[in-house]
C-alpha positions as CSV (number, residue, x, y, z in Angstrom):
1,X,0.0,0.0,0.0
2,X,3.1,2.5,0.4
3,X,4.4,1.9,-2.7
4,X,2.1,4.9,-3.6
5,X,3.4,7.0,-1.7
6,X,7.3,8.8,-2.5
7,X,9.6,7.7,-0.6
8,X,9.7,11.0,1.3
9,X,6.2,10.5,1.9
10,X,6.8,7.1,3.4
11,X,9.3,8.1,5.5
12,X,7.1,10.9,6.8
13,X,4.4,8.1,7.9
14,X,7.0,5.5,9.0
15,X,8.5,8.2,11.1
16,X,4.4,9.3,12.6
17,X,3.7,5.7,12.8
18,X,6.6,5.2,15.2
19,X,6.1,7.9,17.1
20,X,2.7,6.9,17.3
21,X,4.2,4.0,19.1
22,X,6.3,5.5,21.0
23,X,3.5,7.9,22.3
24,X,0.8,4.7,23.3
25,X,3.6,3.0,25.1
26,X,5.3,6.3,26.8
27,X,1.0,7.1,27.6
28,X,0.6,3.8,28.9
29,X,3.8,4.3,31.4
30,X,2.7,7.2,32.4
31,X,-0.2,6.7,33.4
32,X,0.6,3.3,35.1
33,X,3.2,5.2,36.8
34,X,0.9,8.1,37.8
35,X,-2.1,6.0,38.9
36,X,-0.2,4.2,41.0
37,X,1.7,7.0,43.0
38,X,-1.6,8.7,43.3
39,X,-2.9,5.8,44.9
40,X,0.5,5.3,46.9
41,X,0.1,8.4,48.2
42,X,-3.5,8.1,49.3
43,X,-3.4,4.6,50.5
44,X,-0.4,6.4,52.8
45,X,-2.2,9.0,53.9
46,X,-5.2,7.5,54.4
47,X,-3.5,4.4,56.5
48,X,-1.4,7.5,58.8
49,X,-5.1,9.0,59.2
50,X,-6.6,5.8,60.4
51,X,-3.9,4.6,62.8
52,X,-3.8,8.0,64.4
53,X,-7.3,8.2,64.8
54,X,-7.2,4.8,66.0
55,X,-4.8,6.1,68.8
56,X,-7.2,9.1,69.7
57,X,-10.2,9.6,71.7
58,X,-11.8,8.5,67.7
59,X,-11.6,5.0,69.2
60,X,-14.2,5.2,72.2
61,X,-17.3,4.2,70.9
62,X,-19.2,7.1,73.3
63,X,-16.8,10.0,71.4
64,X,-17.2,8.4,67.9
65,X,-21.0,8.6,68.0
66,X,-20.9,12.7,69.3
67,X,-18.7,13.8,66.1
68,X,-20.9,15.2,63.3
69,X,-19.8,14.1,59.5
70,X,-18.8,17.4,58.2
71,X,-15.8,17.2,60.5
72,X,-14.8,14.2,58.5
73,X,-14.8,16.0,55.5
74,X,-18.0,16.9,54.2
75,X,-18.8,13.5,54.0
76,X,-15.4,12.5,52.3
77,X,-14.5,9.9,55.0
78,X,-16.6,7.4,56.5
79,X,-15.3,5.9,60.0
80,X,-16.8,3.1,61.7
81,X,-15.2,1.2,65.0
82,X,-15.2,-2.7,64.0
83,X,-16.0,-5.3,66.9
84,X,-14.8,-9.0,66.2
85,X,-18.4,-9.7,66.3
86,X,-19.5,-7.8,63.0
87,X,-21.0,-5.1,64.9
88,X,-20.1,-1.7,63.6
89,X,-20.9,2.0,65.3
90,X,-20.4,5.1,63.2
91,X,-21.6,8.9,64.0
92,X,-25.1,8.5,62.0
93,X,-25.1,4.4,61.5
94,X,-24.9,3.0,58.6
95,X,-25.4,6.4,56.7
96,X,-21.8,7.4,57.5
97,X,-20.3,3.6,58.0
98,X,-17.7,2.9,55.2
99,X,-17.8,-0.5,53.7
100,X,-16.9,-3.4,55.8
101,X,-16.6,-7.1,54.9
102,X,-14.5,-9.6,55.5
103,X,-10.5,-7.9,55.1
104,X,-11.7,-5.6,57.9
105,X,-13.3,-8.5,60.2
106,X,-10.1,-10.1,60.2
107,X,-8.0,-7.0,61.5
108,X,-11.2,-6.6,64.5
109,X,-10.4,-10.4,65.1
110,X,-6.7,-9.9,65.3
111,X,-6.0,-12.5,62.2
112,X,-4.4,-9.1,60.8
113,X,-2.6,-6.2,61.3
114,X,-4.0,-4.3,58.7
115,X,-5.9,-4.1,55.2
116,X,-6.4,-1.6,52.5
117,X,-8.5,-2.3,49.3
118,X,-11.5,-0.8,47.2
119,X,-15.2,-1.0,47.2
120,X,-18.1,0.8,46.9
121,X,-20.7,2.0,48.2
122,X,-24.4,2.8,46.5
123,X,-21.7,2.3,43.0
124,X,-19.1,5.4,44.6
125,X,-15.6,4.1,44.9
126,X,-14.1,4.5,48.3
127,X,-10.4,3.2,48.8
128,X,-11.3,1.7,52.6
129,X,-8.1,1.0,55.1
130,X,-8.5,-1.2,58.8
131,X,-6.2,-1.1,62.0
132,X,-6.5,-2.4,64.8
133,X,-7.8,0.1,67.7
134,X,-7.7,-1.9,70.7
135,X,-8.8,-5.7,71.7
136,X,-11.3,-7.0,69.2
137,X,-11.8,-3.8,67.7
138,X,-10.6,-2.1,64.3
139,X,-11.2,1.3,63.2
140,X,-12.6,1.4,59.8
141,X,-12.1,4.4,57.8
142,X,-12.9,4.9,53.8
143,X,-12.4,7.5,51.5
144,X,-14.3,8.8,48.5
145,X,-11.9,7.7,45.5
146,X,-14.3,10.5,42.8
147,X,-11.9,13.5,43.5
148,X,-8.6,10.7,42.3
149,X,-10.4,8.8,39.8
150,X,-11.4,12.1,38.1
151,X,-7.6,13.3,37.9
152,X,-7.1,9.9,36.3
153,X,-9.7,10.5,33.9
154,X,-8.5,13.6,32.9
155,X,-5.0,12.5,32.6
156,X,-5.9,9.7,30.7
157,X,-7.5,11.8,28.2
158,X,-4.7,14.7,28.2
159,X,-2.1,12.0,27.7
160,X,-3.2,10.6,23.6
161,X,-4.3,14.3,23.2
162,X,-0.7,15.8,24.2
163,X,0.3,12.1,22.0
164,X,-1.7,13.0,19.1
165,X,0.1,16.4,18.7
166,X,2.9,14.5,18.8
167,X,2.3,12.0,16.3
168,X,2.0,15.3,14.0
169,X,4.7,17.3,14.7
170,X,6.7,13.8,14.4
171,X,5.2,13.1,10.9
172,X,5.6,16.7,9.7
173,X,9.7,16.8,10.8
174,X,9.8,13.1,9.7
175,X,8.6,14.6,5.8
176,X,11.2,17.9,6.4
177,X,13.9,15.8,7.3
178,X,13.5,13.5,4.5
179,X,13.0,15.8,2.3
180,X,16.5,17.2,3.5
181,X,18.0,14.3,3.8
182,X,17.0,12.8,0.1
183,X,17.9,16.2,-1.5
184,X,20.7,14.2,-3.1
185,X,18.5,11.5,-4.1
186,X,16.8,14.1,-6.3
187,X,19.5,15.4,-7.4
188,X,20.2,12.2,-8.5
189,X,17.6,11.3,-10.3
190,X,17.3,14.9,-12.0
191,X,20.6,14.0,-13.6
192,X,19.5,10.9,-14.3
193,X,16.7,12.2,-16.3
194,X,18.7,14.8,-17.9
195,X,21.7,12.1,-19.2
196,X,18.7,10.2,-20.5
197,X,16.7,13.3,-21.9
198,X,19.7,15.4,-23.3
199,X,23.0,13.4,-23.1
200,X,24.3,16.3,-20.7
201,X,27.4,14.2,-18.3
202,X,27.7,17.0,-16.2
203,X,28.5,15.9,-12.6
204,X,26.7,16.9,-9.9
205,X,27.5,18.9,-6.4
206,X,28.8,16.9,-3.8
207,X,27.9,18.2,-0.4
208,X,29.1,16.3,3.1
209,X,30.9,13.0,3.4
210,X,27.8,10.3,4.0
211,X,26.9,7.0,2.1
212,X,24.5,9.4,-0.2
213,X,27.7,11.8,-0.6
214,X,29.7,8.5,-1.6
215,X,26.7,7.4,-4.1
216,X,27.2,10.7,-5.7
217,X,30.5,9.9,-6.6
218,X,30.4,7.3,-7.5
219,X,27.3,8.0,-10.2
220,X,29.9,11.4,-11.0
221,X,32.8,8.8,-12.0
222,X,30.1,6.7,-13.9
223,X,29.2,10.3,-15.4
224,X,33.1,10.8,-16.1
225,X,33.6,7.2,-17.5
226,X,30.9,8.1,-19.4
227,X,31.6,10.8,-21.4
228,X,35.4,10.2,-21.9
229,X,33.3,6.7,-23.2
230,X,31.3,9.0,-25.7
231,X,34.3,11.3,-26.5
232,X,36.7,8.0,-27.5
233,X,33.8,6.8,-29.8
234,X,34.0,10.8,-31.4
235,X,37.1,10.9,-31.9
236,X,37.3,7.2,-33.2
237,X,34.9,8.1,-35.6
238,X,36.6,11.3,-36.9
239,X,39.8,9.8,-36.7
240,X,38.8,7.1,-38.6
241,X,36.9,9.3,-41.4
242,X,39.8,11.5,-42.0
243,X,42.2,8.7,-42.3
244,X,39.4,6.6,-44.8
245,X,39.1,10.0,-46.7
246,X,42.8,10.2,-48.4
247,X,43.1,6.8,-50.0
248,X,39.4,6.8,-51.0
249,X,40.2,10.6,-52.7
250,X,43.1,8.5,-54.2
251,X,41.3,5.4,-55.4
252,X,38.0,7.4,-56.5
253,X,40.7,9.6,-59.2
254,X,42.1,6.8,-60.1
255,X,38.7,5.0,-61.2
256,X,37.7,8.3,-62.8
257,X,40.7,8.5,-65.0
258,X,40.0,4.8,-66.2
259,X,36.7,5.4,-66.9
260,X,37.5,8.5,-68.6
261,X,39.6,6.6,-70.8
262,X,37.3,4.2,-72.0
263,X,34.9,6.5,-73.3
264,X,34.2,6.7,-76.7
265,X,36.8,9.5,-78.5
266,X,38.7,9.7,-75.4
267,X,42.3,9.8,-75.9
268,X,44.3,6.3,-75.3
269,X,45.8,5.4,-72.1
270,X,48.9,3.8,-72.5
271,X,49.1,0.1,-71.1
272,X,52.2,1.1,-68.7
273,X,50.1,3.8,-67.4
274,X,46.7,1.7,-67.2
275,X,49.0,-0.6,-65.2
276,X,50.2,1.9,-62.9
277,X,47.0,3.0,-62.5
278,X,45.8,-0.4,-61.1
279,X,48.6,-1.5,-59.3
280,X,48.0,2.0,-57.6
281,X,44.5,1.3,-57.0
282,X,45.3,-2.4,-55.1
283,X,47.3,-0.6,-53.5
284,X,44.4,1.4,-52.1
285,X,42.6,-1.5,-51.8
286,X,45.0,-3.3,-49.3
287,X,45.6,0.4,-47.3
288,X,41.6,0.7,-46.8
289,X,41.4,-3.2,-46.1
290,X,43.8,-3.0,-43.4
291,X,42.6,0.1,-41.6
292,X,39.2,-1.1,-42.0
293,X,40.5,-4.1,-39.7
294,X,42.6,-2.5,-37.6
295,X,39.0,-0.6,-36.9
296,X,37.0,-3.4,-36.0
297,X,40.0,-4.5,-33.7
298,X,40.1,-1.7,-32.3
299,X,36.1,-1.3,-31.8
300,X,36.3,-3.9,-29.1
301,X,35.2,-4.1,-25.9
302,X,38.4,-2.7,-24.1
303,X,38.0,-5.0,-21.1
304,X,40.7,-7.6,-19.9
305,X,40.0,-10.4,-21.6
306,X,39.1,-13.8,-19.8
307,X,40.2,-17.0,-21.6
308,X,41.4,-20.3,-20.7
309,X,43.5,-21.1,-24.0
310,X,47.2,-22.1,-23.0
311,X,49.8,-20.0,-25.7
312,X,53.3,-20.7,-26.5
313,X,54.3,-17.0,-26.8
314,X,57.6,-18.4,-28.8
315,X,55.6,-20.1,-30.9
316,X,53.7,-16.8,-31.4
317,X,56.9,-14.6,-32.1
318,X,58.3,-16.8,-34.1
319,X,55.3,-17.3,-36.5
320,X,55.3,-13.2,-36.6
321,X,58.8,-13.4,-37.6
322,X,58.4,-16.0,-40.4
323,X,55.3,-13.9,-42.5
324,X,57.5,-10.2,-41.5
325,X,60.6,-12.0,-43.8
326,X,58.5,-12.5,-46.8
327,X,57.9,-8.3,-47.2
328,X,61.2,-7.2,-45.8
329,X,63.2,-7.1,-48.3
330,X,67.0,-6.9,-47.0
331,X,66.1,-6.1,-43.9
332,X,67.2,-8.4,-41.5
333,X,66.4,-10.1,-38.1
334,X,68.2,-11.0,-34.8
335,X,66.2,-13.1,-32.8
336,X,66.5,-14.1,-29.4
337,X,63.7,-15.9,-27.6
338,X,62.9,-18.1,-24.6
339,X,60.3,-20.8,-23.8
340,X,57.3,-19.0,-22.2
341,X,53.4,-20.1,-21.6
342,X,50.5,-17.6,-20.8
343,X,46.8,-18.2,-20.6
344,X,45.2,-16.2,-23.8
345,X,44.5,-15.1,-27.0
346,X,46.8,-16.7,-29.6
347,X,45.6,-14.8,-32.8
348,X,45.3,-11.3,-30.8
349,X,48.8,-11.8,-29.2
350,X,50.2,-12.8,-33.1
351,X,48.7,-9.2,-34.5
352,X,50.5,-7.6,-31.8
353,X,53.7,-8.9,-32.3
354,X,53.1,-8.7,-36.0
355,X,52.7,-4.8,-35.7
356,X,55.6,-4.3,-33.8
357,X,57.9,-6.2,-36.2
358,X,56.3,-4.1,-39.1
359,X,56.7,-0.7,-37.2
360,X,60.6,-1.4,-36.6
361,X,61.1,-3.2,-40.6
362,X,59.7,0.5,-41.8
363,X,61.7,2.5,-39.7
364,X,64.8,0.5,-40.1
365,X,67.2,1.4,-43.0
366,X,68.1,-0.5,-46.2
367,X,70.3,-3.4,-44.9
368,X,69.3,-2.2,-40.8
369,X,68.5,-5.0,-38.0
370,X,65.9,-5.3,-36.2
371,X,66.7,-6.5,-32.9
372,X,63.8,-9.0,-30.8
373,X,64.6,-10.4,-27.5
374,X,62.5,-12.2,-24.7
375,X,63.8,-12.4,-21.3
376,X,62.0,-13.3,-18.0
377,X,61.4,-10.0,-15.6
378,X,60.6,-12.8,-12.9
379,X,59.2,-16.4,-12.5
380,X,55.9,-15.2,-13.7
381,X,56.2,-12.4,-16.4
382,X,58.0,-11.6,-19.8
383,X,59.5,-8.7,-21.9
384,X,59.5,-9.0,-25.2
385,X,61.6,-5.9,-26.7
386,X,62.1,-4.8,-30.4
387,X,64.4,-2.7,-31.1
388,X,65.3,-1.3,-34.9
389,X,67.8,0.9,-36.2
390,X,66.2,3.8,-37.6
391,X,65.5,7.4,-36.5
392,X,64.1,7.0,-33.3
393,X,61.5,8.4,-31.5
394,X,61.0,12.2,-30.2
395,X,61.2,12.1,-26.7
396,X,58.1,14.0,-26.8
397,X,56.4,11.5,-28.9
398,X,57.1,8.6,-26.5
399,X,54.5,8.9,-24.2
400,X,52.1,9.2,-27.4
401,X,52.8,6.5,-30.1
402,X,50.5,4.0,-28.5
403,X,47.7,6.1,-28.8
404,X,44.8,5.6,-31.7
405,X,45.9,7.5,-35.0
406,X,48.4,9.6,-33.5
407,X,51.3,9.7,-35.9
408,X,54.8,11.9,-35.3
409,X,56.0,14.6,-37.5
410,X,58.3,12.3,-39.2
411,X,55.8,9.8,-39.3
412,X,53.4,11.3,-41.8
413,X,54.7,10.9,-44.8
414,X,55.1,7.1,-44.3
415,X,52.4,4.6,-45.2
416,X,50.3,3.8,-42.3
417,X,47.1,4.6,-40.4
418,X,48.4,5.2,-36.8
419,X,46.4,2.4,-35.5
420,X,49.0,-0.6,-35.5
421,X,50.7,0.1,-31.8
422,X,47.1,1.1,-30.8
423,X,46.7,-2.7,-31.0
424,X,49.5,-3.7,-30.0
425,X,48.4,-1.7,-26.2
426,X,44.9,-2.8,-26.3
427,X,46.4,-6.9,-26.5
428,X,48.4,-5.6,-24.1
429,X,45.8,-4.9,-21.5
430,X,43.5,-7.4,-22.5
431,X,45.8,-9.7,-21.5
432,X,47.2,-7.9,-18.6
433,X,49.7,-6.9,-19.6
434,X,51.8,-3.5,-20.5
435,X,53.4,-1.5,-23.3
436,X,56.2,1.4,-23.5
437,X,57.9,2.9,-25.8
438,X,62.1,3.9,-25.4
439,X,65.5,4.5,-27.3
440,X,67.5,1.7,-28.6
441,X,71.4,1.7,-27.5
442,X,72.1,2.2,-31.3
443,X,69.7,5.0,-31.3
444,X,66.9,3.5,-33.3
445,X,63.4,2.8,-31.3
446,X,62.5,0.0,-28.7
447,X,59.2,-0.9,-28.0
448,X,58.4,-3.0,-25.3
449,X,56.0,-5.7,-24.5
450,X,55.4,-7.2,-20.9
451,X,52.9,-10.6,-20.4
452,X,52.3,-12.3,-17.5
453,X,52.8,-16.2,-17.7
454,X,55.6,-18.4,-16.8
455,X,58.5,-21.0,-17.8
456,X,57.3,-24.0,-19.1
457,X,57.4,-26.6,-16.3
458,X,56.9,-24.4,-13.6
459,X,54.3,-24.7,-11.5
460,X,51.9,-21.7,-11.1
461,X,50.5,-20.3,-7.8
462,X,48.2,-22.6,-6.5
463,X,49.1,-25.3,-8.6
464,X,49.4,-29.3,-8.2
């Protein structure tokens, strides 16, 4: 049934509802507590009244009979004296004789010291107490109970009206507090609404240090993750258009200069030139055919990776190594690798490696080496470097070549889209792995690669 209600609203009633509680049972004590003080009090009185009349001249039968009512109260207290026989005198009879019954016979008979209880007389309360005045004889006195039992009334109807008030002053601070108190909740959800109305990722004001302060946070770093999300996919996008545009601008005059030559009156195009034409234009082919994959590669969820696939990383390198050779030319290789097994990807580890070797055969001079070597950092990771002997790399460039289409100076004239050591990192992480970029001793560029894994024969952690 609350689900109707907002939340602020719910907390408002939850907050009356246990005050309302709080007020029955607090009522309830109170007036337990009250009543029976009131009555502690009058039972004391009334019992220090009886015994010291019982001790006066209130005790002689003769002196009892001679007092007139109104100085017992206007008709408040009833006395009687008590014979063990049953017999009772009072100053007018039976008109001014409290109850008496059996709790008082037994204190005229001696079988007790005292009693004190309630009864009534024509239906009008009187609390009634007994003592003992003399041999055989009790004094009886009782007193109206209507002046107490209407303070009780009233208090028992003051009490749930003083609750009632505050049942309502409880509900109304229960509604201002929430309504403080989930002020970041709506905040919260205004964003929310606004991300999913307008795609604004603004974050939102933090104020104090509680667990809605902390969800705030934590919804501004999803906000963050968010947008820098929405601004990689932008600049993927116009990365990838500009690079697409230049050898599409290539290959669309090239087809236009074919078919312009096969029209009818059109000047001849000579065969070595037709030929140049279309070996230029598979050339286009293979340049958009690999940046189109190097897109989808890179278009993948970035996450690490999970797979259960046991790879021979020299295996890998090596296979790298063998289809590098074939396009070359003189450049040449120096290889130096180790035995080495990780959990993973064997196809994405193989493009990785494969980029690297092609980044340092087109840096390296005619007749250059390029330098790979594996070596264990410890028993359970690996460094594969590759070094070439080209140029180098700016030293402001280093922290940037692994990043999607960013190219150096130097760089731009030479065939490529920027993406290739983009994959290489993403492998990288996917597999847990890292990637940095340095100078080589003879000056050229070193890339590194690091991969968990371990020796082959080596037990790994938690292993039988």
């Amino acid at each position: 049934m609350l689900d109707r209600f907002s939340l602020r609203s719910r907390i408002g009633i939850l907050a009356a509802l246990v005050a309302a509680m709080a007020v029955v049972l607090v009522s309830l004590a109170a007036f337990l507590t009250v009543r029976s003080n009131i009555l502690a009090t009058l039972d004391s009185n009334l019992f220090q009244r009886a015994v010291a009349a019982a001790q006066s001249e209130l005790a002689d039968p003769l002196q009892l009979s001679t007092i007139p009512p109104e100085v017992m109260g206007a008709g408040d207290i009833r006395i009687a004296l008590l014979a063990a026989n049953g017999s009772a005198q009072s100053a007018e009879g039976q008109l001014s004789a409290p109850p008496i019954e059996g709790p008082e016979l037994d204190v005229a008979r001696g079988l007790a010291a005292s009693s004190v209880r309630t009864a009534s007389i024509d239906r009008d309360p009187y609390r009634v107490v007994a003592v003992q005045a003399g041999p055989g004889r009790a004094l009886v006195m009782g007193q109206r109970l209507d002046p107490t039992q209407q303070v009780l009334t009233r208090l028992a109807f003051a009490l749930p009206l003083v609750g009632l008030v505050g049942v309502a002053v409880a509900g109304v601070a229960g509604i201002a507090v929430a309504r403080a108190g989930l002020r970041p909740v709506q905040r919260l959800t205004s964003a929310t609404e606004r991300v999913a109305a307008t795609g604004d990722l603004r974050p939102i004001p933090v104020d104090g240090a509680d667990e809605l302060a902390r969800l705030t946070i934590s919804f501004n770093e999803m906000l963050g993750t968010l947008a820098a999300s929405q601004e990689q996919q932008r600049r993927l996008v116009a990365d990838a258009g500009h690079e697409l545009r230049t050898p599409l601008t290539s290959m669309r005059t090239n087809l236009e200069l074919l078919a312009a030559a096969d029209r009818p009156g059109a000047p001849t195009l000579p065969d070595s030139d037709r030929a140049e034409i279309l070996t230029d234009v598979h050339a286009q082919v293979e340049e958009l055919s690999t940046l189109v994959g190097d897109l989808v590669e890179l278009a993948r969820d970035d996450a690490p990776l999970t797979v259960h696939e046991p790879v021979e990383l020299t295996d890998v390198v090596e296979r790298a190594l063998e289809r590098v050779k074939r396009r070359a030319g003189d450049v040449r290789f120096d290889a130096t690798l180790v035995p080495w097994t990780l959990m993973g990807d064997a196809t994405a580890l193989e493009r990785a490696v494969l980029n690297l070797l092609d980044n340092a055969v087109k840096w390296s001079p005619a007749g250059g080496t390029v330098t790979v070597r594996m070596r264990p950092l410890d028993g359970w990771s690996v460094l594969l470097e590759v070094a070439d002997e080209g140029p180098g790399i700016a030293e402001q460039d280093l922290p940037r070549v692994f990043d999607r289409f960013y190219r150096a100076d130097r760089a731009r004239t030479m065939p490529g889209s920027g993406l290739g050591l983009a994959i290489v990192r993403q492998v990288a992480v996917r597999h847990l792995g890292a990637v940095w970029a340095g100078r080589a001793a003879g000056g050229g560029a070193l890339l590194a690669l690091r991969l968990p894994g371990r020796s082959p024969g080596r037990v790994p952690p938690g292993g039988q």
